[in-house]
C-alpha positions in Angstrom: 8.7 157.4 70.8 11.8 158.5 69.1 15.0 157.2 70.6 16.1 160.4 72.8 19.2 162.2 72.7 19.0 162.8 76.3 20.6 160.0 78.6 17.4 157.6 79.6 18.4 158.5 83.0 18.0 162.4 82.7 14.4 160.9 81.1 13.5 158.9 84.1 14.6 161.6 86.3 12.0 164.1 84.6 9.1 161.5 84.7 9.7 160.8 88.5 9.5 164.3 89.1 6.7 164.7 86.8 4.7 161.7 88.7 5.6 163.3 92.1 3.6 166.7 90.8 0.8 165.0 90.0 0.5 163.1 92.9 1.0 166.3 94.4 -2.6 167.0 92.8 -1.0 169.4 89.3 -1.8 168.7 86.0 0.4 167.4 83.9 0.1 169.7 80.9 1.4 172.0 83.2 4.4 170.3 84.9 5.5 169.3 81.0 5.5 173.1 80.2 7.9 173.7 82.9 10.0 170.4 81.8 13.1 171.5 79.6 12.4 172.0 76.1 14.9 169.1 74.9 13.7 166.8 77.7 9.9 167.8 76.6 9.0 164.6 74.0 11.0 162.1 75.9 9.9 162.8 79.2 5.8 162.9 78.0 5.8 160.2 76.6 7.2 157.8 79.2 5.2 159.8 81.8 1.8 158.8 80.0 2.8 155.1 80.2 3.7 155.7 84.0 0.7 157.2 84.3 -1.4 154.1 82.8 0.5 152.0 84.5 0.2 153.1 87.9 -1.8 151.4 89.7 0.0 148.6 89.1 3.6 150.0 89.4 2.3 151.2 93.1 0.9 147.9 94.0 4.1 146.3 93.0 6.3 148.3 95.3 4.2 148.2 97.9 4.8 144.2 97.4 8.1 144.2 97.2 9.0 147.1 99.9 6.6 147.8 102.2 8.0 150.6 104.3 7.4 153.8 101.0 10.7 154.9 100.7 11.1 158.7 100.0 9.4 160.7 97.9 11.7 161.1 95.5 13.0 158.0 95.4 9.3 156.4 95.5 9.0 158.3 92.2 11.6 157.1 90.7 11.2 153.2 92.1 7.3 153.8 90.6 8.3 155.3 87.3 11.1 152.1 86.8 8.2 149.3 87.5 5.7 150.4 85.3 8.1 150.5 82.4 9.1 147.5 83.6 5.5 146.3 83.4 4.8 143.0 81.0 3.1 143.7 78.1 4.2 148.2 78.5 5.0 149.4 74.6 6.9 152.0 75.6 9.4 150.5 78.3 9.7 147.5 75.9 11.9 149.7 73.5 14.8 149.1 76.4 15.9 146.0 77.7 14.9 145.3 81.1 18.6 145.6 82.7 18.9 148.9 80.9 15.9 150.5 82.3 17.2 148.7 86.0 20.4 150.3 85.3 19.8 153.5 84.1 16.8 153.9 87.1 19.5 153.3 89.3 21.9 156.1 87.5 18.9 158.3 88.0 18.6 157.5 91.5 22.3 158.3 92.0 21.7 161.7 91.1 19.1 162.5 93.5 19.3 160.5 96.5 23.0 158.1 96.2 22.0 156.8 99.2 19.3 154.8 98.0 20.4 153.6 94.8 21.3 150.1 96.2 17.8 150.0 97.4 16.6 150.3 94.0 18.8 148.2 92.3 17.4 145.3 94.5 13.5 146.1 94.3 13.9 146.2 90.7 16.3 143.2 90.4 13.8 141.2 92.6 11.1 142.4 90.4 12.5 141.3 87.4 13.4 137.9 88.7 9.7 137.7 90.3 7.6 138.9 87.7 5.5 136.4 87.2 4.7 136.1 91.4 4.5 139.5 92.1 2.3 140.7 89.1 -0.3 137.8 89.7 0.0 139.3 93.4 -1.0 142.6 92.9 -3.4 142.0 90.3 -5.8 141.2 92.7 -6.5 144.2 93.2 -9.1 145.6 91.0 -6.8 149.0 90.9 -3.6 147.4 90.5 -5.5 145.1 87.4 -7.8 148.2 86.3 -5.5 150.8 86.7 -7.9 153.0 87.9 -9.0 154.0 91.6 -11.3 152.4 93.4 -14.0 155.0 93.8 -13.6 155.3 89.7 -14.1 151.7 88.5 -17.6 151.4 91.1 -19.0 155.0 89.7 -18.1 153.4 85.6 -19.6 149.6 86.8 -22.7 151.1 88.3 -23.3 153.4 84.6 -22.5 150.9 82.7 -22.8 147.4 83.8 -22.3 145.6 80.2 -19.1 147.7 79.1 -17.2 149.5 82.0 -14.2 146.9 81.6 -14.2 148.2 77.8 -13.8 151.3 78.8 -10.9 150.9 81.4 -9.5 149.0 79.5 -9.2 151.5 76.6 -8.9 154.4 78.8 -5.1 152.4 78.8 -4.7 152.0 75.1 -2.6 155.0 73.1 -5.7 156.6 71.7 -6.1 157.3 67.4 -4.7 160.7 66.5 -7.6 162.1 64.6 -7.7 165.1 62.4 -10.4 167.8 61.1 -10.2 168.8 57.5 -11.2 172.3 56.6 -14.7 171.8 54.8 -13.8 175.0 52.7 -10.6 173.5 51.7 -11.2 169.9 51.1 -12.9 166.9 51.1 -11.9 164.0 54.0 -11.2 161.4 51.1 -9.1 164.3 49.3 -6.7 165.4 52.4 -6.3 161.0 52.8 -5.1 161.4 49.4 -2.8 164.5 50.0 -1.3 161.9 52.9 -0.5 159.4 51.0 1.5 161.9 48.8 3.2 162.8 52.0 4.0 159.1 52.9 1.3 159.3 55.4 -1.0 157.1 55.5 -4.7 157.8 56.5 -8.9 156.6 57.0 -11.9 158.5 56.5 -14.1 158.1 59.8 -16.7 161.0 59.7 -17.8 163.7 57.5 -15.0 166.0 57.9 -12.7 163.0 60.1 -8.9 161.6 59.0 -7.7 159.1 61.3 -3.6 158.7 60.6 -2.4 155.4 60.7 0.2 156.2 63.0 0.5 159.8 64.9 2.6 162.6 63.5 4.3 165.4 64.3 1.7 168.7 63.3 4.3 170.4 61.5 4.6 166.8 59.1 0.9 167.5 58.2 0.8 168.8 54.5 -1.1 172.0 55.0 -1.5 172.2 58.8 0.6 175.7 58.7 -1.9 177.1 56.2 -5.3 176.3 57.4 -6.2 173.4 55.6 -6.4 170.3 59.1 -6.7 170.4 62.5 -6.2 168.0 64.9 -9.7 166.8 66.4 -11.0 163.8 67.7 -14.3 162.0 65.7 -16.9 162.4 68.5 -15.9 165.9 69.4 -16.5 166.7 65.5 -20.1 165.9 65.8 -20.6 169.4 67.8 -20.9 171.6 65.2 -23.2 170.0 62.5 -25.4 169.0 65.7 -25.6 173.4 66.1 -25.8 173.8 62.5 -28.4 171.0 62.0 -30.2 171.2 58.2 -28.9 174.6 58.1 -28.4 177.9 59.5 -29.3 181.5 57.7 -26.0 183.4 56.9 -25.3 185.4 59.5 -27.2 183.6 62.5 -26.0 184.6 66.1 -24.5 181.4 67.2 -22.6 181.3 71.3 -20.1 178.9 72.2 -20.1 178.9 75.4 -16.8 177.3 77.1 -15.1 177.2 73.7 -11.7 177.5 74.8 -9.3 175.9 73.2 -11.5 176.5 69.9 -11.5 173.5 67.7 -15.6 173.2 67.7 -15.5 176.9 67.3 -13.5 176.7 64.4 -15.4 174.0 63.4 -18.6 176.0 63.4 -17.0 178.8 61.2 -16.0 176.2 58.7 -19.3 174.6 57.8 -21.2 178.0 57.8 -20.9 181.7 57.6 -21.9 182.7 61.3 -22.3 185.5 63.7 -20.1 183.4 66.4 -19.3 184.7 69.7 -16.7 182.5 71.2 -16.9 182.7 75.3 -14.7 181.4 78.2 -14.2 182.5 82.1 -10.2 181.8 81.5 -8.6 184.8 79.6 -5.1 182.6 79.2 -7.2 179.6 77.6 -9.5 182.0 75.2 -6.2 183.4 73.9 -5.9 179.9 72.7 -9.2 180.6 70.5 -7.9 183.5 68.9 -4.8 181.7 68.3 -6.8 178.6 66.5 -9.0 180.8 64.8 -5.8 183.3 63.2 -4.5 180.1 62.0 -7.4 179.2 60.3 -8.0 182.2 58.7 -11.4 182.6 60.3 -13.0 185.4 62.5 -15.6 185.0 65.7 -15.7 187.4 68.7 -14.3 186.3 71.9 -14.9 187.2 75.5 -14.0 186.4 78.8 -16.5 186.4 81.4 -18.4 183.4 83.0 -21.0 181.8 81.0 -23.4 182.0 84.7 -23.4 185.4 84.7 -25.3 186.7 81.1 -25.9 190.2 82.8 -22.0 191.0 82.9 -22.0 189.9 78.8 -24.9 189.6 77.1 -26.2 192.2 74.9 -30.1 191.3 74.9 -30.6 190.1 71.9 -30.9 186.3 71.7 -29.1 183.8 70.2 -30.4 181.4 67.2 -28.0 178.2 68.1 -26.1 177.5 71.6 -23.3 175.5 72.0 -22.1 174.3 75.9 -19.5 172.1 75.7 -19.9 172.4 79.6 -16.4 171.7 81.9 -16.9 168.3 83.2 -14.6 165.8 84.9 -13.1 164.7 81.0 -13.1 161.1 82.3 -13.9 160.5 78.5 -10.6 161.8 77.1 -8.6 159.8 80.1 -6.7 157.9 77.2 -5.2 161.6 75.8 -5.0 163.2 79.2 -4.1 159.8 82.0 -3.4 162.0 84.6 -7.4 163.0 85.1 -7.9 159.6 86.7 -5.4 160.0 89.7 -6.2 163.9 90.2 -9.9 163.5 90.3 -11.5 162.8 93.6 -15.3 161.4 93.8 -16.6 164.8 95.2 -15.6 166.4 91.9 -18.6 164.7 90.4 -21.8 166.0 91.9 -19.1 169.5 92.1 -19.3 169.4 88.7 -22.7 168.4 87.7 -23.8 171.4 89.7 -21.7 174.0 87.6 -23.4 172.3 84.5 -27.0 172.7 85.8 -26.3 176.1 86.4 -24.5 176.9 83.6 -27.5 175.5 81.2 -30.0 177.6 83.4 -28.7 180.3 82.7 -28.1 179.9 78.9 -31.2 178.6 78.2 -33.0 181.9 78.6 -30.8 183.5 76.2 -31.8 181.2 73.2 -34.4 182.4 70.8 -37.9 180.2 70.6 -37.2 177.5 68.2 -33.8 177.8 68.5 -31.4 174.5 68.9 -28.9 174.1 72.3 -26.2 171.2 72.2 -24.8 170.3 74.8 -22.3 168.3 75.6 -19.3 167.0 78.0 -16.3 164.8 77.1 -17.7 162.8 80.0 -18.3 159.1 80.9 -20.0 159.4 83.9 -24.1 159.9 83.4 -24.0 162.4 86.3 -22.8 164.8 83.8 -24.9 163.5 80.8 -27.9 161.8 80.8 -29.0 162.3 84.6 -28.1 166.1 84.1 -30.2 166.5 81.0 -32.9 164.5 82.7 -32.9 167.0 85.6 -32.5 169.8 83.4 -36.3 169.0 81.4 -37.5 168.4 84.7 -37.0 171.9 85.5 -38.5 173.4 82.6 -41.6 171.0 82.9 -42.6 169.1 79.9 -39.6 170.0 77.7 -38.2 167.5 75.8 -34.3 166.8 74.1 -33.9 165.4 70.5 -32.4 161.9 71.0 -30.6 159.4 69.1 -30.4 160.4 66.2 -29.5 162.8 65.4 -28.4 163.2 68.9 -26.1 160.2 69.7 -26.5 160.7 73.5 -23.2 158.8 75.2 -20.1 157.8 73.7 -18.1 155.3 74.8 -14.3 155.3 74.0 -14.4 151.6 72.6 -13.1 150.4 68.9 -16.4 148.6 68.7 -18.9 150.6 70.6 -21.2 147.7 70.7 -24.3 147.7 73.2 -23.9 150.9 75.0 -23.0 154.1 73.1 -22.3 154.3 69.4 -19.2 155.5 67.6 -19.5 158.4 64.9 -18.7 156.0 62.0 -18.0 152.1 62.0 -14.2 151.8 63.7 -13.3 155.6 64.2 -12.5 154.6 68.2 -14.1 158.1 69.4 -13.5 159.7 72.9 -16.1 159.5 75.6 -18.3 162.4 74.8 -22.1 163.0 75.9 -24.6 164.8 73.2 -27.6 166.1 73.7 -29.7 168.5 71.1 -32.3 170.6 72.8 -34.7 172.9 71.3 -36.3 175.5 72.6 -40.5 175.4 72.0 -42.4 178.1 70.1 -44.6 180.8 71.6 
C-alpha cells in the first residue's frame, strides 16, 4: 500500500467504521463506495487485513477486556490489534507505537472518553504479545481466522487440505490478467510488461500473472481493449463452452454473467450469437460496460434465469454457461468479508437456487449441446453434491469429468491431492467446473 496522504488516524477511523458495517451484515464493496474518494485506497486496504485478521484481533480483546466496550470504540480497539498482529504485512509498514498512537488519535475523535482505555489495551498488548497471542490461538477461529461453523463445513469436504485452504484464504491473492486472444498472445502482452517495467508469468492459455499488482490504468493497453483483469481458474469458462469449436454464429446464453469477464471472454475466442443475462439490472450495466470497453457486442437482459417464459424466445441454445450465485467462499482471499457475513443456512439457501436455476436451463439447451457450470465455490454442496443431484434427476445422464472438466479447485500455490490448478503455480481461486452435455434424440 502506498504511504497515504491522509493522517493514519483519519485511515483507522474509516476502517473501524468500515468493520462496524460489516459486522452489521453489509458488504464491503459497498461501504468502500460510500468511503471518501481520497480515503478510498488507504482505507481498503487496511480493512482487508482487518478483515483476515479478525478472528484473532477479536479474541485478543476479548483477552485483554472482557466487558466489549462500545461499538465504536470496539471497532476501532479491533481494527488497532490486528494491525498490530505478529507476522500482519500491512500494519508492519508502521511501527507499533505509531499505530498505538495514532489508534488512540482516532479514538479521540469519536469517543474522547475512551481513548485512555485504548491506549492501555493496546499498550498491554504490545507488552504481552507473546502471552496473549499463544492465549487466543487456541481457538481454532482466533488461529484459523475463520468461524467456527466454516472451518467444520471445509474439514468435513476436504479432510487432507482444508488448513491449505484457510490458510490461503489469508494470503493477498496473485493479481491475474486476461489477454485479448484477438489482440495478442499471453507470452507477447509478458513481453509488452516488461517494456512497461512490469514484470509478468504466463499461467494459462490466455493468463498473465503480474509479479506484483498494479494499478489498471498502469496496464499498457488496458484503456484500449487489449487485457483484462481475470483470475486463471475463472478463465477456464469459456474454452470449456467453446470446447473443439463452435460454428460462427452459434446461440450461446450466459446465464448470471454479470459483471462480464467470461462473457467477454466468450466473444474473444469466437464469433458468437451471445446473450448475456442477469436478474440485477445495476450489475448487468456492468456487462455492457466491460463489453463497450472491449470493443465487443452480445445482447443483454435482465430477468431471472428461473423464469425462461418471461425471456426466452423458443429457440434453443447450442452452448450454456451458469456461472450459478453461490456462497463465493472460493474468492474469500479477493473479497474477506464473505467469511464473516455468511451464515451456515446460506448453504443449503443456496444450493437450492442452483438446482433450480439448472432445471430450468437445461430444457432450453439443444440435443448435443454442451452446459458448464460452475460456482466460485469451495464447499461441495454447491459443486459436486449439486451436480450429483442434478444427474440424479434426469436419470442416467452423465457430466464430462476431469479432463477436460477439472471439477473443484482449490485456492492453493500447489494444488496437490485435492483439486488441480489451471497450470503448474498459477495459485487459482476456488472455483467448481462441471461440463454437461445434453444426449441425442
Amino acid at each position: 500500500m502506498n504511504t497515504p496522504s491522509l493522517p493514519l488516524s483519519t485511515l483507522l477511523g474509516h476502517t473501524a467504521a468500515a468493520l462496524q458495517a460489516v459486522r452489521a451484515g453489509r458488504s464491503l464493496n459497498d461501504v468502500l463506495d460510500r468511503c471518501p474518494p481520497a480515503a478510498r485506497p488507504g482505507t481498503q486496504a487496511l480493512t482487508f487485513q482487518v478483515l483476515r485478521r479478525l478472528g484473532s484481533a477479536q479474541a485478543a480483546r476479548r483477552f485483554l477486556a472482557p466487558k466489549a466496550p462500545p461499538p465504536n470504540v470496539d471497532a476501532l480497539l479491533t481494527t488497532a490489534l490486528a494491525l498490530l498482529w505478529p507476522g500482519d504485512s500491512t500494519g508492519a509498514q508502521y511501527a507499533p507505537h505509531t499505530l498505538v498512537n495514532q489508534a488512540v488519535e482516532a479514538t479521540k475523535q469519536s469517543a474522547k472518553a475512551s481513548a485512555p482505555f485504548v491506549n492501555a489495551v493496546l499498550r498491554r498488548f504490545l507488552r504481552d504479545m507473546a502471552a496473549v497471542v499463544e492465549a487466543v490461538e487456541k481457538d481454532p477461529v482466533a488461529a484459523l481466522n475463520h468461524p467456527q461453523w466454516w472451518i467444520e463445513r471445509l474439514r468435513a469436504d476436504w479432510p487432507g487440505a482444508w488448513r491449505d485452504v484457510l490458510a490461503a484464504d489469508n494470503d493477498h491473492p496473485p493479481m491475474t490478467l486476461r489477454v485479448n486472444a484477438r489482440r495478442a498472445t499471453a507470452a507477447a502482452y509478458v513481453e509488452r510488461l516488461a517494456a512497461a517495467g512490469l514484470a509478468g508469468t504466463v499461467v494459462g492459455p490466455h493468463a498473465v500473472r503480474l509479479a506484483r499488482p498494479a494499478p489498471v490504468n498502469e496496464l499498457p493497453g488496458f484503456a484500449d481493449g487489449d487485457v483484462s483483469v481475470q483470475d486463471a481458474a475463472a478463465q477456464l469458462a469459456a474454452p470449456l463452452v467453446i470446447g473443439d469449436g463452435l460454428p460462427a454464429g452459434a446461440r450461446v446464453l450466459d446465464a448470471c454473467a454479470a459483471p462480464g469477464g467470461k462473457t467477454a471472454h466468450l466473444l474473444e475466442l469466437a464469433d458468437l450469437d451471445v446473450l448475456a443475462l442477469d436478474s440485477d439490472p445495476d450489475r448487468l450495466r456492468r456487462v455492457d460496460d466491460t463489453l463497450a470497453r472491449l470493443g465487443l457486442t452480445a445482447r443483454t437482459a435482465a430477468a431471472d434465469a428461473r423464469t425462461p417464459d418471461t425471456w426466452w424466445d423458443g429457440r434453443p441454445f447450442d452452448a450454456i454457461l451458469l456461472d450459478a450465485p453461490c456462497s463465493a467462499s472460493g474468492i474469500v482471499r479477493r473479497h474477506p468479508d464473505v467469511r464473516w457475513l455468511r451464515r451456515p443456512t446460506d448453504i443449503p439457501a443456496l444450493a437450492t437456487t442452483q438446482a433450480a436455476i439448472l432445471d430450468a436451463l437445461w430444457p432450453l439447451l439443444k440435443p448435443g449441446g454442451r452446459l458448464v457450470y460452475c460456482t466460485c465455490s469451495v464447499f461441495k454442496a454447491e459443486g459436486e453434491a449439486g451436480i450429483d443431484a442434478f444427474l440424479q434427476r434426469q436419470g442416467g445422464l452423465s457430466h464430462v469429468g476431469r479432463p477436460p472438466s477439472p471439477g473443484h479447485l482449490l485456492p492453493r500455490p500447489d494444488n496437490h491431492g485435492d483439486g488441480a490448478a489451471p497450470e503448474s503455480g498459477a495459485s487459482p481461486d476456488g472455483f467448481y467446473y462441471a461440463l454437461l452435455t445434453k444426449p441425442l434424440p
